[in-house]
C-alpha positions in Angstrom: 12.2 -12.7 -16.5 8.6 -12.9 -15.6 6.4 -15.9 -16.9 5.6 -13.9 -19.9 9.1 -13.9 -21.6 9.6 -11.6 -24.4 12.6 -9.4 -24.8 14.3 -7.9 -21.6 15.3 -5.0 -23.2 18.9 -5.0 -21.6 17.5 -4.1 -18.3 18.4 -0.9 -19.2 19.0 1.7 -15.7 17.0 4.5 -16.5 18.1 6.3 -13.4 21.3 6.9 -14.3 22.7 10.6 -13.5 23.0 11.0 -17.3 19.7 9.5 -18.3 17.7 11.1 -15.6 19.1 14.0 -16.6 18.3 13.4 -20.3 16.1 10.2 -20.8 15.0 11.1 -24.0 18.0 9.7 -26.0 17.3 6.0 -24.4 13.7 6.8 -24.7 13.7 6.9 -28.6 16.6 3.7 -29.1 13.7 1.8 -26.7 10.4 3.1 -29.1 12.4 2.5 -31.9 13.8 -1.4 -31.3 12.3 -2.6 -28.5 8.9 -0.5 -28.1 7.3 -3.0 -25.8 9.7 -5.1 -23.7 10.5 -6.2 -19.6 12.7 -4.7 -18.1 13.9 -7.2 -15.4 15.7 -4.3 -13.4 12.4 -3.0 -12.4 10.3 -6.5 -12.6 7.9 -4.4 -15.3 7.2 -3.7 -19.1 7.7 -0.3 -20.4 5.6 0.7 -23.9 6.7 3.5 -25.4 4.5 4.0 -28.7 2.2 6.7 -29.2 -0.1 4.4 -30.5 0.6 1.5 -28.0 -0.1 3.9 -25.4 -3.2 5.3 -26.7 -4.3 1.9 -27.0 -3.1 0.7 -23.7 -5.1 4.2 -22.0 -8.5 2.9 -23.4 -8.1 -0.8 -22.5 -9.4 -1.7 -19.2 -7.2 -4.3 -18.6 -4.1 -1.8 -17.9 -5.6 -1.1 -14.9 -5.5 1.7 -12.6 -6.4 -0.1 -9.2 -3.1 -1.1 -8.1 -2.4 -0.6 -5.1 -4.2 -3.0 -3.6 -3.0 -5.8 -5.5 0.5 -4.6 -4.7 -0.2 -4.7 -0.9 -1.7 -8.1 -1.0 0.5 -10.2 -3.4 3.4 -7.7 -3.5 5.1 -6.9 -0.2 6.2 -9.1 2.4 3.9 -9.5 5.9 6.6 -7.0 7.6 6.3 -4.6 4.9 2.3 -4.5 5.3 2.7 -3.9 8.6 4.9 -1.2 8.1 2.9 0.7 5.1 -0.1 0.0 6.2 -1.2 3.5 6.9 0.2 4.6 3.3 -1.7 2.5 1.7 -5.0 3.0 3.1 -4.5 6.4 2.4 -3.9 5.4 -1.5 -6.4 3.6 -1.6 -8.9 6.0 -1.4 -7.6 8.2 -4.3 -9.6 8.1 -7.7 -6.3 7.6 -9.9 -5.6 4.0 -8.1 -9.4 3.2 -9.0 -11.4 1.5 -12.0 -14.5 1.5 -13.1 -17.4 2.3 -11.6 -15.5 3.3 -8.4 -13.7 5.6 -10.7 -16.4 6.8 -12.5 -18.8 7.5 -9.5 -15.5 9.8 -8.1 -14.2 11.8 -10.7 -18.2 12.9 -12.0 -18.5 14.1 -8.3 -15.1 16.0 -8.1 -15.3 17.5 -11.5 -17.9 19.4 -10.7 -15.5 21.4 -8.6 -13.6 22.0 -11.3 -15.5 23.6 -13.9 -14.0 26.3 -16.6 -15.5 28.8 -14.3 -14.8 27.5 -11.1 -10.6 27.6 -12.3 -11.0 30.9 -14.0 -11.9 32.8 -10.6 -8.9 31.5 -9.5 -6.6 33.4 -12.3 -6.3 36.7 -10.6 -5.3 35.2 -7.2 -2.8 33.3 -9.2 -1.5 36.7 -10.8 -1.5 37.9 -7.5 0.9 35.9 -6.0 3.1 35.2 -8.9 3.3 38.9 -9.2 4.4 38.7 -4.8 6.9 36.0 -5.5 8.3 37.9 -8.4 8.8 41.2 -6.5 11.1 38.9 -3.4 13.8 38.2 -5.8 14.0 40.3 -8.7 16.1 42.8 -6.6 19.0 40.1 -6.4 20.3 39.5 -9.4 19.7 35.2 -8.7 17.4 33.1 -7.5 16.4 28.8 -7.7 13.8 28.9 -10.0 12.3 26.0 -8.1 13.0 26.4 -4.7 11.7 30.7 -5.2 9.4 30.5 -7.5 7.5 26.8 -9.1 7.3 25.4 -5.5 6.2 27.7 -3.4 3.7 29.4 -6.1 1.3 26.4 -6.2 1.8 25.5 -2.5 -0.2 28.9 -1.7 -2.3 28.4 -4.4 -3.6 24.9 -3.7 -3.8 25.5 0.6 -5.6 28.4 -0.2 -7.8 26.8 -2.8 -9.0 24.2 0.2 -9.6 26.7 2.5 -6.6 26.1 4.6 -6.3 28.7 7.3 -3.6 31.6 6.6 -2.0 30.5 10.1 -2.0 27.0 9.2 -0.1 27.2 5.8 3.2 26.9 6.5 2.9 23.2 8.6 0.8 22.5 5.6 4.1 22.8 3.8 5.9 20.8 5.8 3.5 17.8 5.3 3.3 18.5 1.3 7.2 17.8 1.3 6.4 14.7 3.2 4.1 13.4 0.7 6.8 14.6 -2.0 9.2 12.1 -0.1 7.0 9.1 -0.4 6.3 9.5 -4.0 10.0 10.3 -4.8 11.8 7.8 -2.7 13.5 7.8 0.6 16.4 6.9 -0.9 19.1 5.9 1.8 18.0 8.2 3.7 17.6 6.6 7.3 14.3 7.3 8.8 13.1 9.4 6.1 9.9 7.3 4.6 8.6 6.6 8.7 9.2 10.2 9.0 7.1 10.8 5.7 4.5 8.7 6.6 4.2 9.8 9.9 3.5 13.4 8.1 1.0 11.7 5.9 -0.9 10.8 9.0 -0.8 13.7 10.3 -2.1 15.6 6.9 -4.7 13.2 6.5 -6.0 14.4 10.0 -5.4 17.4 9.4 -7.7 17.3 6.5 -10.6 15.3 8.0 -10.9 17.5 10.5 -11.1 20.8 8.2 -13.7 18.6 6.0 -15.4 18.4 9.2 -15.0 21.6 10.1 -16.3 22.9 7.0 -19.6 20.3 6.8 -20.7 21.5 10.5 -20.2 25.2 9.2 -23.8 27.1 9.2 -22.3 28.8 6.2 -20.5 27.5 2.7 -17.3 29.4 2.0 -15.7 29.4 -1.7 -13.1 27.0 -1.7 -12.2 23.7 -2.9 -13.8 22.0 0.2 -17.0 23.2 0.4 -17.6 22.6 -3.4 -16.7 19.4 -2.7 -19.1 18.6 -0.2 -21.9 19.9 -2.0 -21.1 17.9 -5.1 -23.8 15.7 -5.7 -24.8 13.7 -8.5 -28.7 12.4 -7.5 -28.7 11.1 -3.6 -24.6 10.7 -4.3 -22.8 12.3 -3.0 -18.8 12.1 -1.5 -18.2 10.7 2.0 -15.7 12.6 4.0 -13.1 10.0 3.9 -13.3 10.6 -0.4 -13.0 14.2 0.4 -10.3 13.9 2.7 -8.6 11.5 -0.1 -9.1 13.6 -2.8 -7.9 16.5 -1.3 -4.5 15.0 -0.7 -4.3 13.8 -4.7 -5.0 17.4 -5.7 -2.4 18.2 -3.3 0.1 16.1 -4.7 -0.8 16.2 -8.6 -1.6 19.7 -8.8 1.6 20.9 -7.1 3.9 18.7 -8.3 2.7 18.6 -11.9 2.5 22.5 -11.6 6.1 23.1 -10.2 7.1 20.5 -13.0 5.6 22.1 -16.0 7.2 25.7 -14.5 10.8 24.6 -13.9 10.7 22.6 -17.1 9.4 25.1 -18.9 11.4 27.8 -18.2 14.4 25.4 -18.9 13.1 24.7 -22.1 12.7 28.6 -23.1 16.6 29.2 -21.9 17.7 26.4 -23.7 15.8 28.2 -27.0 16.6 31.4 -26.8 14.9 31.7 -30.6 11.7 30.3 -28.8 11.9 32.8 -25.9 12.2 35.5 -28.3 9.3 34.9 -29.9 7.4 34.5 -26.8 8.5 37.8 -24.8 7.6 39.4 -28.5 4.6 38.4 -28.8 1.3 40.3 -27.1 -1.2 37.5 -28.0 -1.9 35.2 -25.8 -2.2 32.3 -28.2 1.3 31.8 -28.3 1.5 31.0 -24.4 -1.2 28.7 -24.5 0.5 27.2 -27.7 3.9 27.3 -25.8 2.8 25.7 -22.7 1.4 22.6 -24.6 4.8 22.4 -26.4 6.3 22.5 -23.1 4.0 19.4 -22.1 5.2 17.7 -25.3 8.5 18.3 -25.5 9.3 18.0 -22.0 6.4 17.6 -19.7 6.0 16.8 -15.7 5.5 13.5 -16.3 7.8 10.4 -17.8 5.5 7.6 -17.6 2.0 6.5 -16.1 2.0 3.0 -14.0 -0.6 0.0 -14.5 -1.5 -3.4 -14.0 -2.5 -5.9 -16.0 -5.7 -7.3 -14.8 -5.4 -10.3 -17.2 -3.5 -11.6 -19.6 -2.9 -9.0 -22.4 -1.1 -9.6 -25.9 0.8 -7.1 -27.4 3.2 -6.7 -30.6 3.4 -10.6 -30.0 4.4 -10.5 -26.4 2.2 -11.8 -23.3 2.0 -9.2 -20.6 0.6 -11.3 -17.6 -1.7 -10.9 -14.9 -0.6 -8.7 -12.2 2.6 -7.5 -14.1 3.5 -3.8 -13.5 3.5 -2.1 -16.6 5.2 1.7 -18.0 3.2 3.4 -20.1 6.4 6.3 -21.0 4.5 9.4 -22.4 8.1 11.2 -22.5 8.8 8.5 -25.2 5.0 8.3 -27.1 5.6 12.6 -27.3 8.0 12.7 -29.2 7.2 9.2 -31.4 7.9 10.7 -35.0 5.4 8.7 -36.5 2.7 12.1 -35.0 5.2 14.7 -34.2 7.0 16.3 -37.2 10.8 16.8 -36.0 10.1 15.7 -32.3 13.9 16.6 -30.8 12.8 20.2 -31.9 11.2 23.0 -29.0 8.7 25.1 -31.5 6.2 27.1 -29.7 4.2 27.8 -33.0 3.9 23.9 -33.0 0.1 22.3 -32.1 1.0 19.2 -30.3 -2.7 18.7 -30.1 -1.6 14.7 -29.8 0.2 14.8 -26.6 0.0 12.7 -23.7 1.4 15.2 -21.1 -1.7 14.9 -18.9 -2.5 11.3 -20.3 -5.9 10.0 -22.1 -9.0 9.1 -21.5 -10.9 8.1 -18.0 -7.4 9.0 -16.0 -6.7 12.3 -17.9 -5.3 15.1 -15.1 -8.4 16.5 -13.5 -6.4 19.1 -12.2 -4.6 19.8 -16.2 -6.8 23.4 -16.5 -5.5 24.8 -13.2 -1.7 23.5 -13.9 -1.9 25.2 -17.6 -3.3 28.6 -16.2 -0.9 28.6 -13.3 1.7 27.5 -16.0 1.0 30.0 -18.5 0.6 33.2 -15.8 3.9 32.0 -14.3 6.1 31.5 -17.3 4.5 34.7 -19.0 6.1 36.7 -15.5 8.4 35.1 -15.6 10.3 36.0 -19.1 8.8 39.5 -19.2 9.8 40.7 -15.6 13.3 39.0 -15.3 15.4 40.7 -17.8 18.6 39.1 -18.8 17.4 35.4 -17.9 19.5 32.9 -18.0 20.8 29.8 -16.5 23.2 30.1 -13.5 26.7 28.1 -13.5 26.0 26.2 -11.3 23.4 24.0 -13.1 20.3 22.1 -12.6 19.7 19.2 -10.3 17.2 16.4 -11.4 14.8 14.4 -9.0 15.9 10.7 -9.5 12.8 8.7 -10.5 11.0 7.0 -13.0 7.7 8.2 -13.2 8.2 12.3 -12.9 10.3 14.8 -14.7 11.0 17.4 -12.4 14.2 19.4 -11.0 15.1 19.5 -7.0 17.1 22.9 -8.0 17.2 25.2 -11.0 19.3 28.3 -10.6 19.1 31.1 -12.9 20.6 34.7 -12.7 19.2 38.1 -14.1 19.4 41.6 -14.3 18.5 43.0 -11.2 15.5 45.1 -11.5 12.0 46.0 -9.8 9.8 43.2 -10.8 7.9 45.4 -13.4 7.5 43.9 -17.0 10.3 44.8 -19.9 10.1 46.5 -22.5 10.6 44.5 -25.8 9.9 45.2 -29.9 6.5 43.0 -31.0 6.7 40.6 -33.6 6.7 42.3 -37.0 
């Protein structure tokens, strides 16, 4: 028990095959009994109200900046040693800062993501959607993750950085290495040096195409070059923030995106009254609409992570300094007390509420680009594969606490030529 007592909510394993599978069963016995309690199995508190968890987004002592805390007071002098080069790669992403370090970074890299600056980017998206697509439709089956949601913002992202055609596929290789490290190495010997050693090498990889791109006698449209022009004043990002950054968007917006894809596809196959209505339906309200159902009813992302900077009451319980604390959005979307009927998929819903992409200061930069990529791949997805369904075999589910993704989703299909069906509209 840590030094804040409270209740220890059974040390419930949430990484069970069946719970990681499904978490949303445990999820609503925890929000409705024990809505804020330590968990001793993971040495952290879990909050799992919608309102908690609004509450606990705006208040600066859940704080962000973790990781440094961790690597002084949490791992052991070998350990430091050892991660080291991890963590001083962590460090310099926004999403492990606070204010003003926070807010000095994200008004600088937002203004490479303006509505304008992500809409150029939609028929490129198309484009290779559309390329993906036309690979597998011929045969009938195909991993939905594997074929389609990981690859799709792989391409999008390297090429959204300016990464050289040439280069993309070790750019891959290093992208499953930082998958690796945020998922686990899990008894896997060798696997985390391995990972980190491809962290390295990204990282270098990346400062020297920031580099590359600073000495250039010409700015190119991509991801880097807006970056280094951001300025705000005499401000402006260093390249070791650019080099940072680019490694977050790398992470969040491909995971995230291959997320919200596989589960959302899942999610339509599981309602096959909900993906009626979609492949019916010519206006595109519906898909944006369906895509923040998907982010509500079962979104990329299980629970955010934060310290307590002090000592913090809540519901009657002392959270203390330095204690890790769960902020579980898969439990605050689907809180009844704001959802109508949360257990139920409706794409005609307006889960305006959600917390799929958080709140606040730490809401996803990178949630524009993930719902466009989203939408345009789901949309292909239902309207070119006719016949979708799941395939026997089943889906496989990553094993960890704070994302909600598959390793492998197969489906099967009609064989055909890629090119959209032809279905009745809506009456």
């Amino acid at each position: 028990m840590n030094n804040g007592g409270g209740p220890n909510g059974g040390g419930v394993d949430l990484l069970t095959p069946e719970r990681v599978a499904d978490p949303y069963p445990v999820f609503d016995d925890l929000r409705r009994h024990q809505p804020v309690h330590w968990n001793e199995r993971y040495r952290a508190w879990f909050i799992h109200r919608h309102d908690d968890l609004l509450a606990a987004l705006k208040d600066p002592r859940f704080s962000s900046d973790r990781i440094r805390p961790v690597f002084e007071h949490k791992l052991t002098e070998d350990q430091r040693k050892e991660r080291a080069p991890t963590y001083r790669i962590l460090g310099e992403w926004m999403v492990f800062r606070d204010p003003p370090d926070h807010t000095r970074l994200r008004k600088l890299v937002s203004r490479a993501f303006t509505p304008r600056a992500i809409s150029l980017w939609e028929p490129r998206i198309a484009e290779v959607t559309e390329e993906l697509i036309m690979n597998f439709a011929p045969l009938g089956g195909m991993d939905v993750i594997k074929d389609f949601a990981y690859p799709l913002p792989a391409v999008v992202i390297a090429e959204m950085m300016g990464v050289p055609p040439g280069d993309r596929d070790i750019f891959k290789e290093w992208s499953d290495d930082l998958m690796v490290l945020v998922f686990g190495a899990r008894g896997v010997q060798g696997r985390r040096e391995r990972a980190q050693a491809g962290l390295g090498e990204l990282s270098g990889y990346l400062a020297d195409l920031v580099r590359h791109y600073r000495n250039s006698s010409t700015t190119e449209d991509n991801l880097i070059c807006s970056l280094i022009d951001a300025a705000e004043g005499d401000d402006t990002l260093t390249d070791d923030e650019i080099t940072g950054t680019c490694i977050l968007l790398l992470f969040g917006g491909h995971e995230t995106t291959t997320n919200l894809i596989g589960n959302g596809l899942r999610a339509l196959l599981n309602h096959p009254d909900q993906l009626d209505i979609l492949r019916r339906s010519p206006q595109r309200g519906f898909l944006r609409a369906a895509v923040e159902e998907i982010l509500r009813f079962d979104g990329p992302s299980k629970m955010q992570v934060r310290m307590a900077a002090g000592d913090i009451t809540l519901r009657g319980l002392t959270i203390r300094r330095h204690d890790m604390v769960y902020l579980v959005q898969a439990a605050a979307n689907r809180d009844p007390e704001v959802f109508a009927n949360p257990d139920r998929f409706d794409i005609r819903r307006n889960p305006t509420a959600h917390v799929g992409f958080g709140f606040g200061l730490h809401y996803c930069l990178g949630a524009a680009v993930a719902r466009l990529e989203g939408a345009i791949a789901l949309d292909a997805l239902v309207r070119r594969l006719p016949g979708l369904r799941p395939g026997p075999q089943g889906e496989e589910w990553h094993p960890t606490l704070i994302s909600r993704g598959m390793e492998s989703f197969p489906v099967s299909y009609n064989p055909g030529d890629g090119r959209p069906s032809q279905v009745e509209p809506l009456p």
